[in-house]
C-alpha positions in Angstrom: 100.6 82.1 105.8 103.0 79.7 106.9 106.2 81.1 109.3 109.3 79.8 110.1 111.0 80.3 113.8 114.3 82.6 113.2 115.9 80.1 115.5 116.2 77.4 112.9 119.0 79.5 111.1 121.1 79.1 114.8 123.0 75.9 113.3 123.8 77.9 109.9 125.2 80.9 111.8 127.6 78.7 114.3 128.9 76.2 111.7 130.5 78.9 109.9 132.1 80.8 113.4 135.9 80.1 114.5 134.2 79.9 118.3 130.9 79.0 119.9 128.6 82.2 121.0 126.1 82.4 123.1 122.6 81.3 121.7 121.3 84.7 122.4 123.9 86.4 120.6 123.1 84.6 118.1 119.2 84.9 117.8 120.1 88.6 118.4 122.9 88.7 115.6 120.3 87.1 113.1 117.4 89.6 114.1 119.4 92.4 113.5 120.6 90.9 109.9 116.7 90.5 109.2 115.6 93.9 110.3 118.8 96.0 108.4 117.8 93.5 105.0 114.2 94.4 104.9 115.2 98.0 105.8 118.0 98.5 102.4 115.7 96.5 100.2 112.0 96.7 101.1 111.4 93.3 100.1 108.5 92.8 102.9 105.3 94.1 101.1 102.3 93.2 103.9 98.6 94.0 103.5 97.4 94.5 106.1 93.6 93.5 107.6 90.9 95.1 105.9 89.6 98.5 108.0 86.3 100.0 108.2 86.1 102.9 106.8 84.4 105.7 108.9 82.2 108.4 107.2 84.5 111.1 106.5 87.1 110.1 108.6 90.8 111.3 107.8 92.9 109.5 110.3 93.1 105.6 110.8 95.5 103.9 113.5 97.5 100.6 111.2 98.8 97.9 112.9 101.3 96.0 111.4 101.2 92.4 110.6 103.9 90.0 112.2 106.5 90.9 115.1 107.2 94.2 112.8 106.8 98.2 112.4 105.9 99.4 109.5 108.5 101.6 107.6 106.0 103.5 104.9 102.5 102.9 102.8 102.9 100.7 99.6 99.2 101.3 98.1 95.8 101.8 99.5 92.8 100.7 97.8 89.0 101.9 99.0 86.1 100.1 98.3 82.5 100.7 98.1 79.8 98.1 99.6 79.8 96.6 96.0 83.5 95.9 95.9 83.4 94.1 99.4 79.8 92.3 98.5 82.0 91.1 95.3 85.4 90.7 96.4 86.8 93.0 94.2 90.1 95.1 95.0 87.9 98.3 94.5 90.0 101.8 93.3 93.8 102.9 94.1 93.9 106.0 96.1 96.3 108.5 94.8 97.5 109.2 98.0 99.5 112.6 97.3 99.1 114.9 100.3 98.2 111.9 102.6 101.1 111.5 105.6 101.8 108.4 107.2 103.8 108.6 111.2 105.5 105.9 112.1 105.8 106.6 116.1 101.9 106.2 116.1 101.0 104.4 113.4 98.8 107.1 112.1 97.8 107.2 108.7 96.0 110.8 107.6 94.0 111.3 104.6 94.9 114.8 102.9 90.7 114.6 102.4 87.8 111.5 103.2 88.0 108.2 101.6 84.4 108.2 101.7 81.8 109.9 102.6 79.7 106.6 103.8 80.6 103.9 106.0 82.0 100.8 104.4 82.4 97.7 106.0 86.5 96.3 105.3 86.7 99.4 102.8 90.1 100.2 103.6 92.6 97.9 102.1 96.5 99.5 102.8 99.8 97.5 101.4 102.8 98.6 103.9 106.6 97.9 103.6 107.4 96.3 107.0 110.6 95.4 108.7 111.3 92.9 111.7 111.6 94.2 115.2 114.2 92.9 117.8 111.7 90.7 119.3 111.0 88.9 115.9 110.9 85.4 117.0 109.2 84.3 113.3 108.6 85.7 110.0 106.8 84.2 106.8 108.0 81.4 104.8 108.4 83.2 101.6 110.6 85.2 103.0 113.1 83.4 105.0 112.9 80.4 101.4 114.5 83.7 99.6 116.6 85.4 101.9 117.4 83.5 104.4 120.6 83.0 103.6 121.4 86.7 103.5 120.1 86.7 107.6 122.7 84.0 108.0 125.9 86.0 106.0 125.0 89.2 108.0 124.7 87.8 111.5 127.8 85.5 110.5 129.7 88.9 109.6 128.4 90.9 112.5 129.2 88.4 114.6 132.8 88.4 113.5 133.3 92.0 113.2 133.7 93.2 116.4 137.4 92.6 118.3 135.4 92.8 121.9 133.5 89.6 120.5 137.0 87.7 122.0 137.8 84.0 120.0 135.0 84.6 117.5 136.5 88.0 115.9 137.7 86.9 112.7 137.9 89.9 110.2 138.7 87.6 106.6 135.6 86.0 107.8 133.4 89.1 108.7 134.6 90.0 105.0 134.0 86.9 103.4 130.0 87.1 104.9 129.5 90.8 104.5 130.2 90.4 100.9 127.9 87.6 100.2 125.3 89.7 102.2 126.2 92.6 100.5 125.4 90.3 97.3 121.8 88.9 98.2 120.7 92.0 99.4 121.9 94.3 95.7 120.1 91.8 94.2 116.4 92.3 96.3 116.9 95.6 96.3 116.9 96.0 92.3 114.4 93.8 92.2 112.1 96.0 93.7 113.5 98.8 92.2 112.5 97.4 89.2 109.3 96.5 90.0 108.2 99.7 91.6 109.3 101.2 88.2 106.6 98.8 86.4 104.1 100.5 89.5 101.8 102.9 89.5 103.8 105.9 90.8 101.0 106.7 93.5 103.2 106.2 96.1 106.6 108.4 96.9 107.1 108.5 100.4 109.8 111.7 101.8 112.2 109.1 103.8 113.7 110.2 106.8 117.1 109.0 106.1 118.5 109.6 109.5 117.4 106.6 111.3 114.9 104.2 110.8 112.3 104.8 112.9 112.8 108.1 114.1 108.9 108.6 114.2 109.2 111.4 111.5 105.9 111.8 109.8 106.1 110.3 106.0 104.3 112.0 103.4 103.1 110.1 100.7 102.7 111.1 96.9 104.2 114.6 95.9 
């Protein structure tokens, strides 16, 4: 999968900014725009590498995909020794009772996925945001929402009165609303389309913060 450096947005940013910042403000500024997007619309859907499944193993360690943390499960597919021999997405877990924890990465199976060991059996779709340290994400993304990276760093960047010559609040307004724009948009987009879903998924969020660490239960 192609990537593209979040650095290339840099000249979009500072064109639009009554002063010149700092480049690592900048970088920083757009990070952050990335990483609040993908957490208000869930637009990032990642599968992640195949895992071998254990015989009657409940708890498997994920590691996301990208400079990212994952923020829940999507979907998790198992399949048998036939599936993998014949490249077939094998059978959707209903995954009520299973609990995903962010602070470890721990995924726990309410019971087995199987019984047998299976070879790239375990086949998990997670909703991923960006960390600070993002230095690249994939193509697809940035070609969409880009833009909306650029309006929120633009606005940030613009908010604050300590930020000196480059505070400029009709700006900051200006930008925030055309973020504010892009990212309504995503997010009913997914909405919609996990409407037209499978309703196997339906994580308890732990709205107080992002990443608290608080276990996520999945289904019921």
């Amino acid at each position: 999968m192609k990537a593209v450096r979040l650095d290339q947005l840099i000249p979009s940013v500072t064109d639009k900014l009554p002063a010149t910042p700092l480049k690592g403000q900048v970088i920083r500024a757009i990070r952050e725009a990335a990483q609040r997007f993908c957490f208000e619309t869930e637009v990032w859907k990642q599968p992640l590498a195949a895992i071998d499944i254990v015989a009657n193993q409940l708890t498997y360690t994920l590691a996301a995909e990208w400079q990212a943390e994952i923020r829940r499960i999507h979907s998790v597919f198992i399949k048998t020794d036939a599936d993998v021999a014949a490249g077939r997405l094998g059978k959707e877990r209903d995954c009520s009772g299973d609990t995903f924890t962010p602070a470890t990465s721990e995924y726990r199976f309410k019971s087995s996925p199987s019984s047998i060991a299976v070879t790239d059996g375990l086949v998990i779709t997670v909703v991923q945001v960006p960390n600070l340290q993002t230095d690249e994400m994939p193509e697809w993304i940035t070609g969409l929402y880009g833009n909306a990276f650029v309006y929120g760093a633009i606005a940030d960047l613009c908010t604050h009165k300590g930020a000196g010559p480059m505070y400029d609040a009709d700006t900051a307004k200006l930008y925030n609303q055309k973020y504010e724009k892009i990212k309504n948009a995503a997010a009913s987009e997914v909405f919609r389309s996990h409407m037209n879903a499978s309703p196997s998924i339906n994580p308890l969020y732990n709205l107080s913060g992002a990443f608290s660490g608080t276990g996520y239960r999945v289904g019921g």
